[in-house]
C-alpha positions as CSV (number, residue, x, y, z in Angstrom):
1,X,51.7,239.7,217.0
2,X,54.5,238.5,215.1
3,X,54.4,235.3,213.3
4,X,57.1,232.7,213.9
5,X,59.5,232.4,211.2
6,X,59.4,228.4,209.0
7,X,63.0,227.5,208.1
8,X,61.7,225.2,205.6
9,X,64.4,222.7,203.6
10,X,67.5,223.4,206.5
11,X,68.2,220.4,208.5
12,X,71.1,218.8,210.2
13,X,72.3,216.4,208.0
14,X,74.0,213.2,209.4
15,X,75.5,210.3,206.6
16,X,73.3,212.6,204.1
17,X,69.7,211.8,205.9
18,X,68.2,214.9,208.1
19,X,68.1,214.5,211.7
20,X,65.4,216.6,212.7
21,X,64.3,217.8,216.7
22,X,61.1,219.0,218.0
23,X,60.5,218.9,222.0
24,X,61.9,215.1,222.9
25,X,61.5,213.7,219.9
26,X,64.3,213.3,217.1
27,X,63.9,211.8,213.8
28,X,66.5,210.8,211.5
29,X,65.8,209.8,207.9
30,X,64.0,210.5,204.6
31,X,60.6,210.1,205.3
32,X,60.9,209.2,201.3
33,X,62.5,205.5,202.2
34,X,60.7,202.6,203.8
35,X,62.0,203.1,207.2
36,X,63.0,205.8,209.7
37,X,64.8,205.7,212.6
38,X,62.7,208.3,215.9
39,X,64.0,208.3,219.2
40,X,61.4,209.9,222.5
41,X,63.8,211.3,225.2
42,X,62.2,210.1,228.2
43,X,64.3,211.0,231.0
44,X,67.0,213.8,231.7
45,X,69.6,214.4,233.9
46,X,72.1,217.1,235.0
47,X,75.4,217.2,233.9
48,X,77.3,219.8,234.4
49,X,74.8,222.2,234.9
50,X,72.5,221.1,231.4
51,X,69.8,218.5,230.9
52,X,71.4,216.3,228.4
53,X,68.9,213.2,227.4
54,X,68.9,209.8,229.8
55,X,66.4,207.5,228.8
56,X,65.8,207.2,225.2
57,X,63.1,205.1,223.6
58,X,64.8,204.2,220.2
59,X,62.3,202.9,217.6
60,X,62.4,202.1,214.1
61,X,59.6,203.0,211.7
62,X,58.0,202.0,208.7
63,X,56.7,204.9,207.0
64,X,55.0,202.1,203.8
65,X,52.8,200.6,206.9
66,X,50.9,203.8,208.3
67,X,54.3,204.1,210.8
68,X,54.2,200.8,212.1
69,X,57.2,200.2,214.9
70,X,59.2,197.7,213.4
71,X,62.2,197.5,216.4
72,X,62.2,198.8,219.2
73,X,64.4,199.2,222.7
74,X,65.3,201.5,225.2
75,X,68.9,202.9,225.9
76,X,70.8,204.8,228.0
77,X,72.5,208.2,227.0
78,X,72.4,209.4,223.4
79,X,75.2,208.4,222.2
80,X,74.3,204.8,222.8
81,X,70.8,205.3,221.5
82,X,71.8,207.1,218.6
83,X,74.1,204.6,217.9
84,X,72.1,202.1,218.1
85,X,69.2,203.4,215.7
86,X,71.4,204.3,212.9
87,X,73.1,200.5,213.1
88,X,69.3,199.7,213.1
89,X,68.4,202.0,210.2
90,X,71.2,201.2,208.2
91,X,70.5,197.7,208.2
92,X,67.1,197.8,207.5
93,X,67.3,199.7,204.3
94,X,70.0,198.1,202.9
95,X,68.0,194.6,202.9
């Protein structure tokens, strides 16, 4: 049986921080900083034939405090959740 191949060190980059996807859960940051932003798709709906995300638990993390959820909120289409968290993240590690 074969083994499945590790693209180790190639992310999509966003504002030079990975945004990284596995199953319905998206990170985005440097796991290197004091906070990251996740997002848990919780719902899906069709749109033009494709499940695109719905529900989107946005939360922000910090990675100093064994992951400890320091915001959190849930939004509506990713665009809007996405959005949101990166204000979120932004803010946090800036002050």
């Amino acid at each position: 049986m074969a083994e499945p191949k590790k693209d180790e060190g190639k992310y999509l980059y966003y504002k030079g921080l990975p945004l990284v996807r596995e199953g319905n859960v998206i990170y985005y940051g440097n796991m290197d900083d004091d906070y990251v932003l996740l997002m848990t798709i919780m719902t899906t709906k069709k749109y033009m034939g494709r499940d695109v995300p719905d529900m989107i638990v946005v939360q922000i993390l910090s990675t100093k405090e064994d992951m400890k959820i320091v915001k959190q909120d849930v939004k509506y289409g990713f665009y809007e959740a996405f959005d949101t968290g990166v204000i979120w993240l932004e803010r946090m590690l800036a002050g």
